[in-house]
C-alpha positions as CSV (number, residue, x, y, z in Angstrom):
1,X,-33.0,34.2,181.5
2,X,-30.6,34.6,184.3
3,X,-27.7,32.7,185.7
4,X,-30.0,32.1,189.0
5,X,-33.2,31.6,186.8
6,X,-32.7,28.5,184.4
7,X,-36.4,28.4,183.3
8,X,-40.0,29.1,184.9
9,X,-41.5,26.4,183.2
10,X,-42.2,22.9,185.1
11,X,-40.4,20.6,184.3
12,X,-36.9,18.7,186.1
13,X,-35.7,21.5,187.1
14,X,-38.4,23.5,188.8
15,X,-38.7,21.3,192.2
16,X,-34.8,21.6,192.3
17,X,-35.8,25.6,192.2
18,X,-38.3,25.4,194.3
19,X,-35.9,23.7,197.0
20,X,-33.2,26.0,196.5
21,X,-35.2,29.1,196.8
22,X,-36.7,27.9,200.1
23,X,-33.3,27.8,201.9
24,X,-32.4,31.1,200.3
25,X,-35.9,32.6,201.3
26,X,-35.3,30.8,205.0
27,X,-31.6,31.6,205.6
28,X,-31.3,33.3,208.4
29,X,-34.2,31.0,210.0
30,X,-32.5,27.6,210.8
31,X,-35.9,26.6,212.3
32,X,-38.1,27.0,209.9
33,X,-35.8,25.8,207.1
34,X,-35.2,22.8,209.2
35,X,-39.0,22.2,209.8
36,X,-40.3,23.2,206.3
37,X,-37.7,21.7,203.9
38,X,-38.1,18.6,201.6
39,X,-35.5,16.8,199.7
40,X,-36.6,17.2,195.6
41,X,-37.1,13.7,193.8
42,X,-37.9,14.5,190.6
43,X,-38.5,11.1,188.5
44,X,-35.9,11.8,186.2
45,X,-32.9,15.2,186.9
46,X,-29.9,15.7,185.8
47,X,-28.0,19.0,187.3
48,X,-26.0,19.2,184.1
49,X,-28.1,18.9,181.5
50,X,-31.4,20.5,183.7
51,X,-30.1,22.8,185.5
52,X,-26.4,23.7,184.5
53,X,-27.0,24.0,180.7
54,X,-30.4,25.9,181.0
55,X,-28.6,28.5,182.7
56,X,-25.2,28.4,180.7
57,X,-26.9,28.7,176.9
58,X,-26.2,32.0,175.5
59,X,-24.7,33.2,178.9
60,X,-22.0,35.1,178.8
61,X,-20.8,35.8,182.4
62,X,-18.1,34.3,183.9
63,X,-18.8,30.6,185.1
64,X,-15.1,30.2,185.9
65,X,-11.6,32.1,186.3
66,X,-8.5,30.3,187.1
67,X,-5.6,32.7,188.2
68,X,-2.2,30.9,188.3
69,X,0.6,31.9,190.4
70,X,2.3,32.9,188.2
71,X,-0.5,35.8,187.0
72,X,-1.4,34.3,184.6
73,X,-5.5,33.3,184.2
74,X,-8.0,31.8,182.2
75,X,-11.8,32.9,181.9
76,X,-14.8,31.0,180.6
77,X,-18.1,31.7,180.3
78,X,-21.0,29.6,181.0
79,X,-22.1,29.3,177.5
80,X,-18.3,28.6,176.8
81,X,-18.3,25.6,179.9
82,X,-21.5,24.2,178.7
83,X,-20.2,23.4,174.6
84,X,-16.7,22.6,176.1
85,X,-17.8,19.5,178.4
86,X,-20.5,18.7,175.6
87,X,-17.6,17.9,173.7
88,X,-16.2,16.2,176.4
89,X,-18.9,13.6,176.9
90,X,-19.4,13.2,173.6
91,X,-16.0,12.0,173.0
92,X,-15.7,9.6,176.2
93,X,-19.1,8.6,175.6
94,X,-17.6,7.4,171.9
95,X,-15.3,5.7,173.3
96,X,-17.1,3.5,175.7
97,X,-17.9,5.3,178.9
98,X,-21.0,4.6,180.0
99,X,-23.8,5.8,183.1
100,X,-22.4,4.3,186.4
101,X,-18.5,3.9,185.2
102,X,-16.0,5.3,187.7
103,X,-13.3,7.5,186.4
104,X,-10.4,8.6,188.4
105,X,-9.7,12.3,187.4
106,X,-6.4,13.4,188.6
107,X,-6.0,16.9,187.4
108,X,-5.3,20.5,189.3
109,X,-7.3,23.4,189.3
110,X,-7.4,24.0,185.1
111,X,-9.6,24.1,182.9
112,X,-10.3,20.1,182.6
113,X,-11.0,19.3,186.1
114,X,-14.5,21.6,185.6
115,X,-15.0,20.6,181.8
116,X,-14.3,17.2,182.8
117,X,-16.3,17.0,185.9
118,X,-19.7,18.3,184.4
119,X,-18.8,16.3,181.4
120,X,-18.9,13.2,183.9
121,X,-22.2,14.6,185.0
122,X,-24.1,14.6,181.7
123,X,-23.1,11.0,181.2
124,X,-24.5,10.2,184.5
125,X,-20.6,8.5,185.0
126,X,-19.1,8.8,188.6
127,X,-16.2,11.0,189.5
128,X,-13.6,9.6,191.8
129,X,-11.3,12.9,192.8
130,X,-7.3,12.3,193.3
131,X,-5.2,15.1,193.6
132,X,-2.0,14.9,191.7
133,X,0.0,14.3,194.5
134,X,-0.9,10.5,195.2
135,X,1.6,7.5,194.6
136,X,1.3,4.7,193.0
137,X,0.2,2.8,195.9
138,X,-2.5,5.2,196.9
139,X,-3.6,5.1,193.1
140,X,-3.8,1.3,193.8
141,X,-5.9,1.6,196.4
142,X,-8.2,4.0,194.7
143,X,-8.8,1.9,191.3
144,X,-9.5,-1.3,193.1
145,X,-11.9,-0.3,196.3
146,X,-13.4,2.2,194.0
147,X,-13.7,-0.1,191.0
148,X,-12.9,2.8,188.5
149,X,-13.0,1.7,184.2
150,X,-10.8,5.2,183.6
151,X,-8.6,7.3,185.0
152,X,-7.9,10.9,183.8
153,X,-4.5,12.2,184.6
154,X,-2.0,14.7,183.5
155,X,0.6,14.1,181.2
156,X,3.3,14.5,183.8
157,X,1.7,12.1,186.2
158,X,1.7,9.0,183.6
159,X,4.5,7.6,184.5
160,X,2.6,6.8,188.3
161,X,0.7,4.4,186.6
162,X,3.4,1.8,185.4
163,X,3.4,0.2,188.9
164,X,-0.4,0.1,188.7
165,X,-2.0,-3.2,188.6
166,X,-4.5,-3.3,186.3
167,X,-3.1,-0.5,183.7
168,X,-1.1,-1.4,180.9
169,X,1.1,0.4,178.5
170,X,-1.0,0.4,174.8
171,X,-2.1,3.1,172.1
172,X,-4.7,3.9,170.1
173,X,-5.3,4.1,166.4
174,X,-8.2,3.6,164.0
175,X,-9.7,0.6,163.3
176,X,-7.3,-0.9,166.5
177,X,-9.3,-2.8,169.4
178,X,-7.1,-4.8,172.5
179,X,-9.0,-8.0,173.6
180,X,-11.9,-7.8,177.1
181,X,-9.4,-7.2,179.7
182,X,-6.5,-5.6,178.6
183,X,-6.9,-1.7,180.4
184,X,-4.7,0.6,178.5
185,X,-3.6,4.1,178.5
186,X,-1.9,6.8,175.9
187,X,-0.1,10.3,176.0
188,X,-1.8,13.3,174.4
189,X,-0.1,16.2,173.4
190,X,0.1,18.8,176.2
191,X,-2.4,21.4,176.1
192,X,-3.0,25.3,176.8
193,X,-6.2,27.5,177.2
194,X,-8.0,28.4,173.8
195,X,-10.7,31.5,173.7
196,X,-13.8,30.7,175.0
197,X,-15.3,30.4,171.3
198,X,-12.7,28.2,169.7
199,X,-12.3,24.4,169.7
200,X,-11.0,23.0,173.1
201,X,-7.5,22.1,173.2
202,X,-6.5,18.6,173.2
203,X,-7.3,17.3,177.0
204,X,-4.5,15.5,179.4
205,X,-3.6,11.7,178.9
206,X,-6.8,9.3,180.1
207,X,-6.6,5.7,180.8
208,X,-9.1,3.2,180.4
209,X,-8.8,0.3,183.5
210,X,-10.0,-2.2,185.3
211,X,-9.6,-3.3,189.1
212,X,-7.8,-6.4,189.6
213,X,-10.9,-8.5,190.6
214,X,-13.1,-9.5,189.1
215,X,-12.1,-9.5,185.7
216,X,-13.9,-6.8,182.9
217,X,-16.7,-9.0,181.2
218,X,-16.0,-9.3,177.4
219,X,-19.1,-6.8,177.3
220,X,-17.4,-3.9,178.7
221,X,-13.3,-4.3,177.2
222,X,-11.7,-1.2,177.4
223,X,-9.8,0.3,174.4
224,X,-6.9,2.5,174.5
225,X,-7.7,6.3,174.4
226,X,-6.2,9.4,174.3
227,X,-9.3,12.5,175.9
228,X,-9.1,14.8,172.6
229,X,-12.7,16.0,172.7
230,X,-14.2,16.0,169.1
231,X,-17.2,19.0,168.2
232,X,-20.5,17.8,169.3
């Protein structure tokens, strides 16, 4: 197995291959990749779990390097990524995010954003990106138009949502559940790259919420949570 060569069995993945290895083949022919391509439609892919994770199990390249400005970096690899954002979606799947949910996830370039991201994907949830430099009013805008259930923030961009309609102050303990309606959010410790093999570090603040209008049915209430991934 290679990074560019998940599996050569059928199955979800091989018409997504197939596809891609036409372009590649046809690169420098715009005519005949034009004239001889085809959209895949698999019945049932998902590029996380299909294609993503076939290639990322036991794969110890680099899938992604983050160099700061200040020189300092951070390296996983793709085996790394893949049990990182299983973690991930195991935990916001636990704690009520479901396929078709929007989440807002406003993070920089770290680790998160990518864990979080392809997280999203194996949960068949729908990313909204905001970069951490909107307002409050833009945020607004963003939860209601884009009807997001969660919003994934860092720790030092809380505060932006007190003058959010829609999000509430609350916290989270066990056994605790707020009433169908009542979005909340909570502050997580602030967190720092671990090596690739251990235990992800804690993950920045995450809100569950609601747009305005209409109302959450009692069927989907959101609870207060705090995005501390839990082993799969």
């Amino acid at each position: 197995m290679t990074a560019m060569d998940p599996t050569g069995a059928a199955g979800p993945a091989s018409e997504f291959k197939a596809a891609r290895d036409f372009l590649l083949a046809h690169r420098e022919d715009c005519a005949a990749a034009y004239e001889g391509f085809t959209w895949p439609r698999p019945q049932r892919f998902n590029w996380a779990l299909d294609w993503f994770d076939a290639i990322a199990r036991g794969n110890d390249r680099t899938a992604l390097w983050i160099v700061e400005e200040d020189g300092g970096e951070v390296r996983l690899s793709f085996d790394a990524l893949r049990r990182r954002s299983d973690r991930v979606a195991n935990w916001l799947r636990a704690q009520g995010v479901r396929a078709g949910d929007r989440i807002v996830v406003m993070l920089g370039n770290q680790t998160e954003l990518w864990e979080t991201a392809l997280a999203a994907m194996k949960l068949r949830a729908v990313v909204i990106p905001a970069t951490p430099l909107l307002g409050p009013a833009d945020l607004t805008d963003r939860i209601g138009r884009g009807e997001a259930r969660h919003v994934i923030v860092r720790a030092a961009d809380t505060g932006k949502f007190a003058q959010v309609p829609g999000v509430t102050p609350g916290s989270r303990s066990a056994g605790r559940t707020r009433p169908a309606g009542s979005p909340t959010r909570t502050r997580t410790p602030p967190t720092r790259a671990s090596p690739p093999t251990g235990r992800p570090p804690p993950m920045k603040p995450c809100f569950s919420t609601s747009p305005p209008a209409p109302p959450p049915s009692p069927s989907s209430s959101s609870t207060a949570t705090s995005l501390t991934p839990s082993g799969t």
